[in-house]
C-alpha positions in Angstrom: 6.9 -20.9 41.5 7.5 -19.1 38.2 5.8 -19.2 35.0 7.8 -20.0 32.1 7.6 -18.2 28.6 6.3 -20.3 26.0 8.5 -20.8 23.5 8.1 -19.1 20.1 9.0 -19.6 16.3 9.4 -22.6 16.7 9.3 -24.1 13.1 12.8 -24.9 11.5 12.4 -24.6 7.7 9.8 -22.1 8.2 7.5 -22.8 4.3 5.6 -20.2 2.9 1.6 -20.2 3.5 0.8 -21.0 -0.3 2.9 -24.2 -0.2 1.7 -25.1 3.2 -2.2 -24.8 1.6 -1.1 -26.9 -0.8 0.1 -29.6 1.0 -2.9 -29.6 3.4 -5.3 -30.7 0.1 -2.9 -33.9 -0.7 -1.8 -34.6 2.7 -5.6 -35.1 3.9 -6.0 -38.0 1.6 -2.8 -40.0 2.7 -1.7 -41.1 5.9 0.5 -39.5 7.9 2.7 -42.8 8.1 3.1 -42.6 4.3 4.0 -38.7 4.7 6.6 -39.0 6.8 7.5 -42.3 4.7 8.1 -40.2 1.6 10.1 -37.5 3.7 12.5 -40.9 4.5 12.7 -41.9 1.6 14.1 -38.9 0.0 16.5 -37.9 2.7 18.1 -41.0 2.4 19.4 -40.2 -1.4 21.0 -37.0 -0.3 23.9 -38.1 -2.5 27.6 -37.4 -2.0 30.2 -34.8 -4.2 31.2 -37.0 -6.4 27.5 -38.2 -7.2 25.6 -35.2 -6.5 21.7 -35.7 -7.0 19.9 -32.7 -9.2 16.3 -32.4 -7.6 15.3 -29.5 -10.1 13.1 -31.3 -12.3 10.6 -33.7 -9.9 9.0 -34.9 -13.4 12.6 -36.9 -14.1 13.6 -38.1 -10.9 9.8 -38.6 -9.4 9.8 -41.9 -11.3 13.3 -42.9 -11.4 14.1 -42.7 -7.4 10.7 -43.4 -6.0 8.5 -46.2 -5.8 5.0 -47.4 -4.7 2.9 -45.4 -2.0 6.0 -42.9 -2.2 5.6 -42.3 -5.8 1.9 -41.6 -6.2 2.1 -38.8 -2.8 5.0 -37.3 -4.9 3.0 -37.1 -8.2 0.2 -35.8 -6.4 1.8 -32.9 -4.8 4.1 -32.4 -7.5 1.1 -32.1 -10.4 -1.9 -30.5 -7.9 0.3 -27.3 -6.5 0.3 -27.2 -10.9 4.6 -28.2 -10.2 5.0 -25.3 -7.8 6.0 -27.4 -4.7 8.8 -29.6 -5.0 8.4 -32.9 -3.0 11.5 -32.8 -2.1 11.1 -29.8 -0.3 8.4 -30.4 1.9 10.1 -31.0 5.5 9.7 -27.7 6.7 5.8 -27.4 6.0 5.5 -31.4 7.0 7.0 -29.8 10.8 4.6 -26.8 10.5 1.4 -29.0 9.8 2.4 -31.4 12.3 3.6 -28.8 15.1 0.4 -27.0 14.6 -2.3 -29.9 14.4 -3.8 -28.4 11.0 -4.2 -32.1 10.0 -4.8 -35.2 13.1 -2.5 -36.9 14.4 -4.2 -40.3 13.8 -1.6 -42.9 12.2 -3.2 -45.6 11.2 -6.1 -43.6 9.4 -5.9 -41.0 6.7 -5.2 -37.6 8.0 -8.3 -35.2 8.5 -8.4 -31.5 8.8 -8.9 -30.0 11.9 -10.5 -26.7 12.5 -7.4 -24.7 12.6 -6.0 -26.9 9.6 -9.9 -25.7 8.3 -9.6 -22.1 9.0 -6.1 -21.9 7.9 -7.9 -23.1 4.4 -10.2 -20.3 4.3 -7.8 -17.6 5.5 -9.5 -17.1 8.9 -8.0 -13.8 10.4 -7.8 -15.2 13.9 -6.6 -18.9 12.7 -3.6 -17.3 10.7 -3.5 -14.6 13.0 -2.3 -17.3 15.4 0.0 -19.3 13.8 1.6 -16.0 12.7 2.6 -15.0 16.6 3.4 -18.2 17.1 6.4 -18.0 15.0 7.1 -13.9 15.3 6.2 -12.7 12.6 4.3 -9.5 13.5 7.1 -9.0 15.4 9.6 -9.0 12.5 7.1 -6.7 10.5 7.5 -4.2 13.6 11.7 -4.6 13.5 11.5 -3.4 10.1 8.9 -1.1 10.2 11.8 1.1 12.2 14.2 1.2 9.6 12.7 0.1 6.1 14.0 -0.3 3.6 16.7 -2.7 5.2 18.8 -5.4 4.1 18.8 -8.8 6.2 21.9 -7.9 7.6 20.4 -4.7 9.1 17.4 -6.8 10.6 20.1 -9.3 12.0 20.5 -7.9 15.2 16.8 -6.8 16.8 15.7 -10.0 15.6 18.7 -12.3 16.9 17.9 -10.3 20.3 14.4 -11.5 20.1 14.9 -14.9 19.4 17.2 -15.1 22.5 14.6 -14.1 24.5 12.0 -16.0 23.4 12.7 -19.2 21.3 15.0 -22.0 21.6 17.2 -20.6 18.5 20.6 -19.7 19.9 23.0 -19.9 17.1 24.1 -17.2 14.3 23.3 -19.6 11.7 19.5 -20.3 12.7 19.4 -16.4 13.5 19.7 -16.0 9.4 17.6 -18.9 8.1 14.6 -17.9 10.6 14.9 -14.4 9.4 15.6 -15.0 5.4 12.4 -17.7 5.5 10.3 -15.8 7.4 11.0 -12.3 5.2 10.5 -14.4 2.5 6.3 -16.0 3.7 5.8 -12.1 4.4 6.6 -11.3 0.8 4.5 -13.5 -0.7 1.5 -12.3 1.4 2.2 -8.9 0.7 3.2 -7.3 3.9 6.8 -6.6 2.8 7.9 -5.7 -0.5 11.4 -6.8 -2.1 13.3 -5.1 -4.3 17.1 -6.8 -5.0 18.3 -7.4 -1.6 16.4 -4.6 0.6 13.3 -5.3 1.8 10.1 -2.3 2.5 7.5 -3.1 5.1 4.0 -1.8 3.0 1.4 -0.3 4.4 -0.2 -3.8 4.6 2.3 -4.7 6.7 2.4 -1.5 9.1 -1.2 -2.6 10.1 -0.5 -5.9 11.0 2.8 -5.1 12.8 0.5 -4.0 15.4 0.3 -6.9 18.6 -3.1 -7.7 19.4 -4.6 -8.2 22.7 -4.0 -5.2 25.6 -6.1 -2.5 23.5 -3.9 0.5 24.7 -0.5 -1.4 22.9 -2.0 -1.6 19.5 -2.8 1.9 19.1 0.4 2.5 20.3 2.4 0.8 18.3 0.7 1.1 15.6 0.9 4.9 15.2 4.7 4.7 15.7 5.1 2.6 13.1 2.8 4.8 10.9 4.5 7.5 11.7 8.3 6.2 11.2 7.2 4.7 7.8 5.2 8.2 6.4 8.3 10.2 7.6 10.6 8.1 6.2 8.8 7.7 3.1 9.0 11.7 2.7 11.9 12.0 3.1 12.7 9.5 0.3 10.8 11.6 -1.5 12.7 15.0 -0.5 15.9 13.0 -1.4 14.7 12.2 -4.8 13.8 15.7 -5.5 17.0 17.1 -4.1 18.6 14.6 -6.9 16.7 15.7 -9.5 17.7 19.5 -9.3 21.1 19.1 -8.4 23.8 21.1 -10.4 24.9 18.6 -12.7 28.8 18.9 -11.6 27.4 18.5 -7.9 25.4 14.8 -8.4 28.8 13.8 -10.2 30.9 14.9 -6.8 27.7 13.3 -4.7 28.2 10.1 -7.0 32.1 10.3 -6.1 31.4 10.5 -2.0 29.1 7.5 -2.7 31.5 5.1 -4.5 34.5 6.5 -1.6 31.6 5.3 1.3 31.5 1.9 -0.8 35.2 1.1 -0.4 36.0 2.6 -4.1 39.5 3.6 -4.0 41.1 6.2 -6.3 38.0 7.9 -7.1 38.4 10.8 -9.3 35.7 13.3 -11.4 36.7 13.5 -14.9 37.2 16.1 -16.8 34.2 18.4 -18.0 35.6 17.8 -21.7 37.5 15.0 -23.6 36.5 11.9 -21.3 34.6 10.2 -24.1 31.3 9.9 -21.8 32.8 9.0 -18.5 32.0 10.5 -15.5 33.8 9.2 -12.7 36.7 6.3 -12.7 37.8 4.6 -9.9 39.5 1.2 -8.4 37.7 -1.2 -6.6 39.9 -4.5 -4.8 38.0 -8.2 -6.1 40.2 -10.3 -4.0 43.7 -10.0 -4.6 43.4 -8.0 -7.8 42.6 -4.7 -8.4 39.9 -3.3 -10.9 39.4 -0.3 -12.9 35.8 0.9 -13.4 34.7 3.6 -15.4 31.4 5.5 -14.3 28.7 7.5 -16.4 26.3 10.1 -14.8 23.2 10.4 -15.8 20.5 13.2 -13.8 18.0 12.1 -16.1 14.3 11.3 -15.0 13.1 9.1 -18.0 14.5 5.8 -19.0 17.4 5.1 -21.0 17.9 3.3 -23.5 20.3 0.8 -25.2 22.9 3.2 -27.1 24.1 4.9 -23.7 24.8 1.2 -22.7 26.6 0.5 -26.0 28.7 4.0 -25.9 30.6 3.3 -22.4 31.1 -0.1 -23.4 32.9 0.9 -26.6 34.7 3.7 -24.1 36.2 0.9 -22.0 39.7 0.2 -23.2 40.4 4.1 -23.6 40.3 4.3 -19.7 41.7 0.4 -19.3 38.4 -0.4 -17.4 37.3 -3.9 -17.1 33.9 -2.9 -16.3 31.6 0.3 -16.3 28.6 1.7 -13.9 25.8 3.8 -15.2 23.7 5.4 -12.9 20.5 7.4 -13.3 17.8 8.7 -11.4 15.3 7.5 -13.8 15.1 4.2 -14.8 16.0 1.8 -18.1 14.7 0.8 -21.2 13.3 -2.7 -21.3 16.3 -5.0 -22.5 18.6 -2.9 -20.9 19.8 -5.4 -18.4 19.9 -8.2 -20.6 22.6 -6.4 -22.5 24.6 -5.3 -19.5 25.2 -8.4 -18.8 25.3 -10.0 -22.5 27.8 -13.1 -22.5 31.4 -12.6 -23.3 30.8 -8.7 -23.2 32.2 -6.3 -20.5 29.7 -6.2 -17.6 28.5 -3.1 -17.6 26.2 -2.1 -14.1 22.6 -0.2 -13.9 21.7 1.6 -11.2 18.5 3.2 -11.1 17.1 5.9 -9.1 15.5 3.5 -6.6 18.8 1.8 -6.6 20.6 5.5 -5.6 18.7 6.4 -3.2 18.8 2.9 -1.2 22.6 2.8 -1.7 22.7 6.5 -0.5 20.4 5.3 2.7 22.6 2.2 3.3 26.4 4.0 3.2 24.8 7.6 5.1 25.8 9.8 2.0 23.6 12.9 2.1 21.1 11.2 4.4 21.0 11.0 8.6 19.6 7.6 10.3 18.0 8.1 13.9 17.6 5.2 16.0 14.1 4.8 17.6 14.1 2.5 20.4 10.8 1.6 21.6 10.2 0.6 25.0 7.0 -1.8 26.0 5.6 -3.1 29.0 6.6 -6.8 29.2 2.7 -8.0 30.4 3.8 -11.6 30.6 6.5 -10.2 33.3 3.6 -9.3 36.2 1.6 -12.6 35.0 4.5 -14.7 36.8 3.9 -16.1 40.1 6.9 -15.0 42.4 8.7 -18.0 44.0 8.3 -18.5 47.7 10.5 -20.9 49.9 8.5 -23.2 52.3 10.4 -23.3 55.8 9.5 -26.2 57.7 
């Protein structure tokens, strides 16, 4: 006879830990009956295309679409998480409560912590430490320990593989939403850092990447991750330096081989005089029309500020551009990207030098990316029992 796997990440909806804390403190002064009443209740006013229902503003449609028992365990989660956790949003933390017994499972009586719904209160190590494997997470911290920064879609792949293997998620569509919710629980707690759409594991995170149990795994794993991470973030480093001496002419030509590895098409380096402050131009295909876009170089290290924003917008028409790119390895002025993108104004795009360097990471311009494959023992695998026939 064999052993079968248990199953993991198992929660659909997967909430983060602040709204599930939340919850815990109403939840334990209602019964679960009127929980999963309110959860009924507002799935069955999903409304339709012509009569879409706005669920923004729970202080509007709290009192106009709910009544009774339903009301007053809306009002109370809506005003004590101070109108951070929607009611209507709850399903997914509802499954995760339930699926985990942090509140009992008694009906008929109001719901009472448990000792994991306790611990999971006071931020036990080994309670959340728990619920965390349950549903992967270390795991995904160690995916993206091996190639952070990454976007989701880099992620996509390792993590699909793993939920094959061990979950009941088989689809391309649960793939995404288990990885975009989970990313996003890990934020908040600090263990990965966001910045746009990429997505760092911190050093936070590196630690608790490492699985627990078998001692000589953790160590293991744990200084590989270390290591990838503290090379990596040298050479991040060693890029921005390398940016920041660069012969002026030579970033505009790197800028060039960047906007070709983006699908730019007619890229061309301007001319050293008489280009009224652009750089680079080039085309880029929106659909099925073509745009011109007009680029401006800046190897500058401190911020800056509004009137280089205002001079390549007033430089627009002279190159028939619809829109213009500045790029910089320092950073911008505060207010600078509110008047990028001020209404009825050509959009005009800042790139920092964070910005660069993940762009020059993600399309392999002036940059190398290794795969690491790491191979484990599967434990579980020599745990089985082998299956035996029985001959009569």
């Amino acid at each position: 006879m064999t052993t079968s796997r248990p199953r993991i990440v198992r929660t659909p909806l997967f909430p983060t830990y602040s709204e599930v804390s939340a919850l815990l403190k109403v939840f334990q002064h209602y019964r679960k009956a009127q929980v999963q009443s309110l959860i009924k209740a507002l799935h069955n006013q999903v409304g339709t295309v012509k009569n879409n229902v706005d669920w923004s503003n729970p202080d509007q449609w709290i009192g106009e679409k709910l009544q009774g028992d339903d009301r007053q365990l809306a009002t109370d989660i809506w005003q004590q998480s101070q109108r951070k956790v929607n009611p209507r949003h709850i399903y997914g933390a509802y499954l995760f409560i339930a699926g985990f017994d942090l509140l009992d499972n008694h009906s008929n009586d109001l719901w009472q912590l448990t000792a994991a719904g306790q611990g999971f209160l006071d931020n036990q190590p080994d309670v959340v430490r728990q619920l965390d494997e349950a549903e992967g997470l270390p795991q995904l911290l160690a995916i993206l320990a091996t190639c952070s920064p990454a976007r989701r879609g880099d992620l996509l792949e390792e993590w699909s593989e793993f939920l094959l293997e061990n979950s009941n998620y088989k689809t391309p569509s649960t793939f995404k939403d288990t990885l975009s919710r989970r990313l996003g629980n890990l934020v908040e707690r600090g263990y990965v850092s966001r910045e746009g759409n990429s997505y760092s594991i911190t050093s936070k995170g590196v630690d608790y990447a490492a699985p627990q149990g078998i001692q000589r795994t953790p160590a293991a794993h744990h200084s590989v991750a270390n290591a990838v991470k503290a090379y990596n973030d040298t050479q991040m480093a060693a890029l921005r330096s390398q940016l920041e001496s660069m012969d002026p002419y030579r970033f505009e030509a790197l800028i060039k081989d960047l906007l070709e590895a983006m699908d730019y098409e007619n890229v061309e380096v301007t001319k050293q005089s008489g280009d009224k402050g652009v750089d680079v131009t080039a085309n880029f295909q929106f659909g099925i029309t073509e745009i011109k876009e007009v680029v401006q170089v800046k190897r500058h290290r401190g911020n800056l500020g509004r009137p280089v924003l205002d001079q390549l917008r007033g430089v627009l028409p002279l190159h028939g551009a619809l829109r213009g790119t500045i790029i910089t390895i320092g950073g911008f002025a505060k207010g600078c990207k509110d008047v990028a993108l001020f209404p009825g104004a050509a959009p005009i795009t800042l790139i920092d030098g964070d910005k660069l360097i993940e762009l020059l990471v993600k399309h392999n311009v002036a940059v190398k990316q290794k795969k690491l494959t790491l191979i484990e023992i599967d434990d579980s695998y020599f745990l089985d029992e082998p299956e035996t026939s029985i001959t009569e």
